[in-house]
N, C-alpha and C positions, 0 to 999 in steps of 0.2 A: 551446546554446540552451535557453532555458525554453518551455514551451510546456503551455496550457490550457484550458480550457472557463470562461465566466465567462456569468451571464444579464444580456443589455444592454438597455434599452429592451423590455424584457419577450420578450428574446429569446435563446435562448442561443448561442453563437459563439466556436465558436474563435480562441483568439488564441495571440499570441508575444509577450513581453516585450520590453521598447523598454530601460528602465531604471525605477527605483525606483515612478516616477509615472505611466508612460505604455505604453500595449499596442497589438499591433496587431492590428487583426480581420482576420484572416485573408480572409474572405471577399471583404469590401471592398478589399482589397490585390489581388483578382484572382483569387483560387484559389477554383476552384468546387467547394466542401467540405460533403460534407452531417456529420460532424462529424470526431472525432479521430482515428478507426477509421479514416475513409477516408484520410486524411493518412497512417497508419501504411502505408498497405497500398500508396499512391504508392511507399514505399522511398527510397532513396536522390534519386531526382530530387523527390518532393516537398520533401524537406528543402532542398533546391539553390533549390526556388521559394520558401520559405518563409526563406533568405536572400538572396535577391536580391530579396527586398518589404521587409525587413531594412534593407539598404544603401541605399536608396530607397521611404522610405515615404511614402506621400500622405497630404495633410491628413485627407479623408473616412476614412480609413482607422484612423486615430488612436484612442484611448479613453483618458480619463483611469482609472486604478485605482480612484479615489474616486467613479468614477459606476460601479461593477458591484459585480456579487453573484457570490462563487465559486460555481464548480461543480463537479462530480467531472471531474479530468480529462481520463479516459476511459472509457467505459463498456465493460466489460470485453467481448471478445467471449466467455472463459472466464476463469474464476479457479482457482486453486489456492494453497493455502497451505502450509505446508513448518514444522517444526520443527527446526531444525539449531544450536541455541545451546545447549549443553551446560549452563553456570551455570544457564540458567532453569531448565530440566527438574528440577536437581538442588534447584534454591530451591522449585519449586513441588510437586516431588514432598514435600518435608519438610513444608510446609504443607498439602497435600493430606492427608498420613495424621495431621494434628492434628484437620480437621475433620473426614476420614472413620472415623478408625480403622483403616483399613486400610493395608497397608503397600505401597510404591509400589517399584520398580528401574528404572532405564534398561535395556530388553534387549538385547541384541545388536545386533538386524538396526538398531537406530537405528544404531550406527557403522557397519554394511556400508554402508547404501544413505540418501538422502534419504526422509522418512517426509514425508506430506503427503493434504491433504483435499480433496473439489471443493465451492465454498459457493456462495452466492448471489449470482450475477453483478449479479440485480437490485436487491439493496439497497444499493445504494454510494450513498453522499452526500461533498459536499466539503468543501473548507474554511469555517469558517463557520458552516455549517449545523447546526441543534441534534438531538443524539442525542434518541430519543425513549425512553422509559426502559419495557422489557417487561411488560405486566400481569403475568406470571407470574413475574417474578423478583424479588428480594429482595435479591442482592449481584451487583452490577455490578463490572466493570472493563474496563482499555482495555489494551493492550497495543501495543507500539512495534517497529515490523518498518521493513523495505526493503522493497523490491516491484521488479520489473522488468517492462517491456513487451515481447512479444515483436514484434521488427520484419518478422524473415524467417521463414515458416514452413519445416515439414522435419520429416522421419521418421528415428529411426536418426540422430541427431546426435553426433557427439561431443565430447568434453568441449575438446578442440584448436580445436574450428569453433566451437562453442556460443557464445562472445563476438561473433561477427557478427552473431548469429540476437537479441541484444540491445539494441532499438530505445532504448528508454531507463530512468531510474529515478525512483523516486516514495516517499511516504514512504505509510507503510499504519497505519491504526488496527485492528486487529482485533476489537471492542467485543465481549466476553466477560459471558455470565448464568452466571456461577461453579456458583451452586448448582445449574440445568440440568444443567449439565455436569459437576458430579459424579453427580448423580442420573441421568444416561442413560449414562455411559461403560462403567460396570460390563455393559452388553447387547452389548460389542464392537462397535455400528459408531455410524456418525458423526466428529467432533460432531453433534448436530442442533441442536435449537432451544438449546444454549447459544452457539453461531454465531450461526443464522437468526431475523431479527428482522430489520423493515423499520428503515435508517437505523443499522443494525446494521456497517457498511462503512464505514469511510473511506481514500480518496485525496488525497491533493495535497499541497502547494499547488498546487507544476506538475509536470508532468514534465519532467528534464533530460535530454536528448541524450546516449547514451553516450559519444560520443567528447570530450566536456568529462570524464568520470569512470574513470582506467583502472582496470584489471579486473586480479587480486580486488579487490574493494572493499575501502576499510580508509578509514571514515570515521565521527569521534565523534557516536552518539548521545543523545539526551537525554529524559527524559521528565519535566516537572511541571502539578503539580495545585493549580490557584491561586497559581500563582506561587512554588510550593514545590517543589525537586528531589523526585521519588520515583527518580531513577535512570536507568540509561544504560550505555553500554559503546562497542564498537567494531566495524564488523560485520568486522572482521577476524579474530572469534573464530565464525566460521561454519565449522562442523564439515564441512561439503559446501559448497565455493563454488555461485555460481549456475551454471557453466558443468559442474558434477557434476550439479548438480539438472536443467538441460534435459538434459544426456546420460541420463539413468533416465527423464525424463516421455517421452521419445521416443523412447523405445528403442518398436518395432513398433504408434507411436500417434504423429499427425501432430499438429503442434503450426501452429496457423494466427498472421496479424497480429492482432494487437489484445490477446491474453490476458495476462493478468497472474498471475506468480507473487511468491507475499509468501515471505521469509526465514523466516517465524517471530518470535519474541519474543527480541529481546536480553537477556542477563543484566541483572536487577532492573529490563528497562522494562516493568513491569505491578506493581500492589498487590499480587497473590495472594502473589509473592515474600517481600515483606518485612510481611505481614498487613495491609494496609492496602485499605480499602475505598471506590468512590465515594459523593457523597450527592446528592442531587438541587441541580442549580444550580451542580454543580463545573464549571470552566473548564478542561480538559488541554490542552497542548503539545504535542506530540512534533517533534523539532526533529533535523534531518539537518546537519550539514554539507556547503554545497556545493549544497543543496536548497530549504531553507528551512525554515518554521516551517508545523506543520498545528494548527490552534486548534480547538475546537468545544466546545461546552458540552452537557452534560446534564440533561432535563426530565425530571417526570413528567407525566404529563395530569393 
Protein backbone atom coordinates (compact mmCIF):
# COMPACT_ATOMS: atom_id res chain seq x y z
CA UNK A 1 0.00 0.00 0.00
CA UNK A 2 0.91 3.63 -0.49
CA UNK A 3 -0.05 5.61 2.03
CA UNK A 4 0.03 9.64 3.07
CA UNK A 5 -0.82 13.03 4.43
CA UNK A 6 -2.26 15.44 1.79
CA UNK A 7 -4.19 19.04 2.90
CA UNK A 8 -8.04 18.58 1.77
CA UNK A 9 -10.53 21.23 2.03
CA UNK A 10 -8.17 23.24 4.23
CA UNK A 11 -7.66 20.23 6.20
CA UNK A 12 -5.02 17.71 6.37
CA UNK A 13 -5.90 13.82 6.29
CA UNK A 14 -4.49 10.90 5.95
CA UNK A 15 -5.13 8.97 3.12
CA UNK A 16 -4.29 5.66 1.08
CA UNK A 17 -3.98 5.45 -2.58
CA UNK A 18 -7.03 4.18 -4.64
CA UNK A 19 -5.01 4.36 -8.07
CA UNK A 20 -3.43 7.05 -10.36
CA UNK A 21 -6.56 9.54 -9.68
CA UNK A 22 -8.22 8.68 -6.60
CA UNK A 23 -7.33 8.53 -2.56
CA UNK A 24 -8.98 7.42 0.25
CA UNK A 25 -9.21 9.62 3.46
CA UNK A 26 -8.72 7.55 5.78
CA UNK A 27 -10.69 9.11 8.38
CA UNK A 28 -13.88 9.15 6.45
CA UNK A 29 -13.43 5.49 5.58
CA UNK A 30 -14.03 4.93 9.50
CA UNK A 31 -10.64 4.90 11.09
CA UNK A 32 -10.48 7.46 13.89
CA UNK A 33 -6.88 8.76 13.04
CA UNK A 34 -5.54 11.73 14.56
CA UNK A 35 -2.63 11.50 11.89
CA UNK A 36 -0.03 8.86 10.36
CA UNK A 37 1.93 8.29 13.71
CA UNK A 38 -1.16 6.99 15.18
CA UNK A 39 -1.85 4.49 12.19
CA UNK A 40 1.85 3.47 12.65
CA UNK A 41 1.57 2.73 16.09
CA UNK A 42 -2.16 0.72 15.43
CA UNK A 43 0.64 -2.03 13.76
CA UNK A 44 -0.46 -4.61 12.13
CA UNK A 45 -4.33 -4.43 12.65
CA UNK A 46 -4.37 -0.89 11.43
CA UNK A 47 -2.94 -1.72 8.23
CA UNK A 48 -5.63 -4.88 8.11
CA UNK A 49 -8.32 -1.74 8.65
CA UNK A 50 -6.84 0.47 6.29
CA UNK A 51 -7.40 -2.68 3.69
CA UNK A 52 -10.39 -3.66 4.31
CA UNK A 53 -11.69 0.33 3.67
CA UNK A 54 -9.45 -0.57 0.54
CA UNK A 55 -11.52 -3.35 -0.68
CA UNK A 56 -14.70 -1.36 0.04
CA UNK A 57 -14.45 2.21 -0.23
CA UNK A 58 -17.41 4.56 0.29
CA UNK A 59 -18.22 7.47 -1.97
CA UNK A 60 -17.78 10.15 1.02
CA UNK A 61 -14.69 8.69 1.57
CA UNK A 62 -13.24 9.25 -1.91
CA UNK A 63 -10.65 12.27 -3.04
CA UNK A 64 -9.78 13.17 -6.28
CA UNK A 65 -5.61 13.70 -6.43
CA UNK A 66 -6.24 16.95 -8.34
CA UNK A 67 -8.39 18.37 -5.57
CA UNK A 68 -5.28 18.07 -2.71
CA UNK A 69 -1.98 19.59 -1.73
CA UNK A 70 0.78 17.02 -0.55
CA UNK A 71 2.03 16.81 2.58
CA UNK A 72 4.88 15.44 4.52
CA UNK A 73 3.96 12.02 5.03
CA UNK A 74 4.72 11.61 8.39
CA UNK A 75 5.77 13.72 10.97
CA UNK A 76 8.59 12.05 12.37
CA UNK A 77 8.15 11.05 15.96
CA UNK A 78 12.31 11.18 15.75
CA UNK A 79 14.75 11.34 12.85
CA UNK A 80 18.05 10.17 12.12
CA UNK A 81 20.01 10.17 9.22
CA UNK A 82 22.84 7.75 8.37
CA UNK A 83 25.86 7.92 5.81
CA UNK A 84 26.44 4.46 4.50
CA UNK A 85 26.97 5.04 0.54
CA UNK A 86 30.78 4.73 0.08
CA UNK A 87 30.95 6.54 -3.80
CA UNK A 88 29.38 9.54 -2.15
CA UNK A 89 31.84 10.08 0.71
CA UNK A 90 34.64 9.35 -1.68
CA UNK A 91 33.02 12.03 -4.58
CA UNK A 92 32.32 14.53 -1.89
CA UNK A 93 35.23 14.11 0.20
CA UNK A 94 37.50 14.93 -3.36
CA UNK A 95 35.34 18.02 -3.75
CA UNK A 96 35.43 19.00 -0.30
CA UNK A 97 39.25 19.41 -0.21
CA UNK A 98 39.04 21.46 -3.74
CA UNK A 99 36.94 24.07 -1.83
CA UNK A 100 38.48 23.59 1.44
CA UNK A 101 42.02 22.75 1.15
CA UNK A 102 42.07 20.41 3.35
CA UNK A 103 42.42 16.93 2.87
CA UNK A 104 39.50 14.53 3.69
CA UNK A 105 39.71 10.11 4.36
CA UNK A 106 36.88 7.89 5.02
CA UNK A 107 38.02 6.47 8.73
CA UNK A 108 37.57 3.30 9.82
CA UNK A 109 34.84 3.22 12.28
CA UNK A 110 32.60 4.41 9.06
CA UNK A 111 33.01 0.56 7.84
CA UNK A 112 32.80 -0.96 11.43
CA UNK A 113 29.49 0.54 12.46
CA UNK A 114 26.53 2.76 10.72
CA UNK A 115 27.69 6.63 11.24
CA UNK A 116 24.55 8.94 11.71
CA UNK A 117 23.04 12.48 13.00
CA UNK A 118 19.77 13.26 15.15
CA UNK A 119 18.11 16.71 12.89
CA UNK A 120 15.15 18.36 13.02
CA UNK A 121 12.05 16.41 13.34
CA UNK A 122 10.27 19.64 12.96
CA UNK A 123 11.25 20.87 9.67
CA UNK A 124 9.93 18.34 7.14
CA UNK A 125 7.86 19.50 4.23
CA UNK A 126 6.41 17.33 1.44
CA UNK A 127 5.93 16.80 -1.91
CA UNK A 128 5.31 19.97 -3.55
CA UNK A 129 5.91 22.23 -1.21
CA UNK A 130 8.66 24.98 -1.96
CA UNK A 131 12.20 24.85 -0.22
CA UNK A 132 12.65 28.06 1.31
CA UNK A 133 16.37 29.07 0.49
CA UNK A 134 18.58 30.06 4.07
CA UNK A 135 19.55 33.76 4.60
CA UNK A 136 22.85 32.68 5.62
CA UNK A 137 23.76 30.49 2.76
CA UNK A 138 25.19 30.90 -0.48
CA UNK A 139 25.48 27.19 -1.93
CA UNK A 140 22.58 25.04 -1.57
CA UNK A 141 22.09 21.45 -2.51
CA UNK A 142 19.76 18.52 -2.14
CA UNK A 143 20.73 15.19 -1.66
CA UNK A 144 18.82 11.78 -2.53
CA UNK A 145 18.33 8.99 0.30
CA UNK A 146 15.83 6.18 1.34
CA UNK A 147 14.33 6.57 4.62
CA UNK A 148 12.40 4.06 6.48
CA UNK A 149 9.64 4.20 9.19
CA UNK A 150 10.03 2.57 12.12
CA UNK A 151 6.68 0.32 12.66
CA UNK A 152 7.54 -1.66 15.85
CA UNK A 153 9.47 -0.34 18.62
CA UNK A 154 12.30 -2.27 20.66
CA UNK A 155 15.64 -2.02 22.51
CA UNK A 156 18.70 -4.37 21.72
CA UNK A 157 17.29 -5.34 18.24
CA UNK A 158 19.05 -7.45 16.03
CA UNK A 159 19.93 -7.31 12.64
CA UNK A 160 17.97 -10.97 12.07
CA UNK A 161 14.57 -9.18 13.80
CA UNK A 162 15.27 -5.67 12.49
CA UNK A 163 13.20 -6.27 9.18
CA UNK A 164 9.82 -6.49 11.27
CA UNK A 165 10.50 -3.50 13.32
CA UNK A 166 10.18 -1.79 9.52
CA UNK A 167 6.81 -0.31 9.02
CA UNK A 168 7.59 1.24 5.71
CA UNK A 169 9.79 3.26 3.01
CA UNK A 170 9.80 6.80 1.75
CA UNK A 171 11.98 8.81 -0.38
CA UNK A 172 14.10 11.56 1.82
CA UNK A 173 15.52 15.04 0.41
CA UNK A 174 18.12 15.88 2.69
CA UNK A 175 18.46 19.88 1.68
CA UNK A 176 22.15 20.63 2.39
CA UNK A 177 23.87 24.71 3.01
CA UNK A 178 27.16 23.21 1.73
CA UNK A 179 29.18 26.20 2.83
CA UNK A 180 27.44 25.94 6.66
CA UNK A 181 28.70 22.77 6.61
CA UNK A 182 32.04 23.12 5.73
CA UNK A 183 32.35 25.95 7.85
CA UNK A 184 31.01 24.31 11.26
CA UNK A 185 32.32 20.60 10.52
CA UNK A 186 35.93 21.31 11.36
CA UNK A 187 34.42 21.99 15.63
CA UNK A 188 33.65 18.15 15.48
CA UNK A 189 29.94 18.06 16.23
CA UNK A 190 26.94 18.27 14.31
CA UNK A 191 25.86 19.02 11.37
CA UNK A 192 24.09 21.92 12.54
CA UNK A 193 22.66 24.70 10.81
CA UNK A 194 24.08 23.19 7.28
CA UNK A 195 21.01 20.61 8.12
CA UNK A 196 18.80 22.90 10.35
CA UNK A 197 16.71 25.27 8.37
CA UNK A 198 12.94 25.43 8.54
CA UNK A 199 11.60 23.37 5.06
CA UNK A 200 15.17 22.17 5.18
CA UNK A 201 13.38 18.12 5.26
CA UNK A 202 11.68 16.52 2.77
CA UNK A 203 9.55 13.34 2.74
CA UNK A 204 7.28 11.67 0.26
CA UNK A 205 5.46 11.27 -2.09
CA UNK A 206 3.96 8.34 0.27
CA UNK A 207 5.08 5.93 2.07
CA UNK A 208 5.02 2.22 0.87
CA UNK A 209 4.21 -0.65 3.05
CA UNK A 210 7.16 -2.91 3.61
CA UNK A 211 5.87 -5.86 2.67
CA UNK A 212 5.31 -4.60 -1.09
CA UNK A 213 9.53 -4.04 -0.90
CA UNK A 214 11.64 -7.10 0.21
CA UNK A 215 14.65 -6.34 2.34
CA UNK A 216 17.87 -5.53 1.46
CA UNK A 217 16.64 -3.02 -0.65
CA UNK A 218 18.12 -2.99 -4.18
CA UNK A 219 16.12 -0.48 -5.88
CA UNK A 220 17.22 2.38 -8.95
CA UNK A 221 17.56 5.75 -7.84
CA UNK A 222 17.53 9.02 -9.49
CA UNK A 223 18.08 12.44 -8.99
CA UNK A 224 17.30 15.57 -11.67
CA UNK A 225 17.34 19.27 -11.60
CA UNK A 226 15.09 20.81 -14.29
CA UNK A 227 14.56 18.06 -15.87
CA UNK A 228 18.35 17.23 -16.28
CA UNK A 229 19.83 13.86 -14.81
CA UNK A 230 22.40 15.09 -12.03
CA UNK A 231 22.55 11.13 -11.04
CA UNK A 232 21.54 8.25 -9.13
CA UNK A 233 22.66 4.69 -8.29
CA UNK A 234 21.18 1.70 -6.46
CA UNK A 235 20.51 1.57 -2.67
CA UNK A 236 21.89 -1.82 -3.00
CA UNK A 237 25.35 -0.32 -2.59
CA UNK A 238 24.51 0.59 1.17
CA UNK A 239 27.49 -0.26 3.03
CA UNK A 240 25.29 -1.12 6.30
CA UNK A 241 21.81 -2.32 5.18
CA UNK A 242 18.93 -0.78 7.23
CA UNK A 243 18.42 -3.85 9.45
CA UNK A 244 22.51 -3.28 10.51
CA UNK A 245 21.62 0.43 11.09
CA UNK A 246 18.35 -0.32 13.59
CA UNK A 247 20.67 -3.24 15.13
CA UNK A 248 23.52 -0.10 16.39
CA UNK A 249 20.59 2.63 16.85
CA UNK A 250 19.20 0.26 19.39
CA UNK A 251 21.65 -1.36 20.76
CA UNK A 252 20.77 -0.08 24.92
CA UNK A 253 18.35 3.00 23.28
CA UNK A 254 14.64 2.05 22.54
CA UNK A 255 13.63 2.98 19.35
CA UNK A 256 9.54 3.85 19.32
CA UNK A 257 6.54 4.05 16.09
CA UNK A 258 6.85 6.71 13.97
CA UNK A 259 10.83 7.64 13.59
CA UNK A 260 12.39 7.81 10.67
CA UNK A 261 15.83 6.75 9.66
CA UNK A 262 17.20 8.22 6.10
CA UNK A 263 20.17 5.94 4.22
CA UNK A 264 22.29 8.75 3.55
CA UNK A 265 23.15 10.07 -0.02
CA UNK A 266 23.53 7.57 -2.81
CA UNK A 267 26.42 7.80 -5.05
CA UNK A 268 26.37 11.14 -7.44
CA UNK A 269 22.55 11.78 -5.88
CA UNK A 270 23.52 15.37 -4.68
CA UNK A 271 25.64 18.45 -6.68
CA UNK A 272 28.63 18.63 -4.21
CA UNK A 273 29.64 15.12 -6.10
CA UNK A 274 30.05 16.09 -9.29
CA UNK A 275 30.39 20.40 -8.59
CA UNK A 276 27.38 21.33 -9.36
CA UNK A 277 25.32 23.82 -7.50
CA UNK A 278 21.43 24.77 -6.91
CA UNK A 279 20.10 28.29 -8.12
CA UNK A 280 17.02 29.82 -6.95
CA UNK A 281 13.86 28.54 -8.96
CA UNK A 282 15.43 25.00 -9.66
CA UNK A 283 12.83 22.20 -9.76
CA UNK A 284 14.60 18.71 -8.19
CA UNK A 285 13.24 15.18 -8.55
CA UNK A 286 14.42 12.57 -6.58
CA UNK A 287 12.70 9.47 -8.00
CA UNK A 288 12.60 5.73 -6.13
CA UNK A 289 11.46 2.94 -7.82
CA UNK A 290 8.59 1.32 -6.66
CA UNK A 291 7.94 4.62 -4.58
CA UNK A 292 7.42 7.34 -6.76
CA UNK A 293 8.66 10.72 -7.72
CA UNK A 294 9.25 13.65 -4.70
CA UNK A 295 9.34 17.09 -6.69
CA UNK A 296 9.83 20.49 -4.86
CA UNK A 297 11.24 23.62 -6.08
CA UNK A 298 13.53 26.14 -4.48
CA UNK A 299 12.92 29.87 -3.44
CA UNK A 300 14.51 32.72 -2.14
CA UNK A 301 12.51 35.42 -0.11
Amino acid sequence: MKLGTVLHADVEKPVAVIDAQRLLDLRAAGLMLRDMVELVEAGDAGLEAVRAALADPKGRALIALDDVEMRCPIRPVQYRDCLVFEEHLINSFAQAEKMTGRPFAIPPVWYEQPIYYKGNRMSFIGDGQDVIWPSYAAHLDVELEMAIVIGKGGRDISAADAPAHIWGYTILNDVSARDAQMREMPGQLGPAKGKDFDTGNILGPWIVTADEIAHPVALDMELRVNGERWGGGNSRAMHHTFARIIEHVSASETLYPGEVIGSGTVGTGCGLETGRRLAPGDLFELEIDGIGVLRNRIVRP
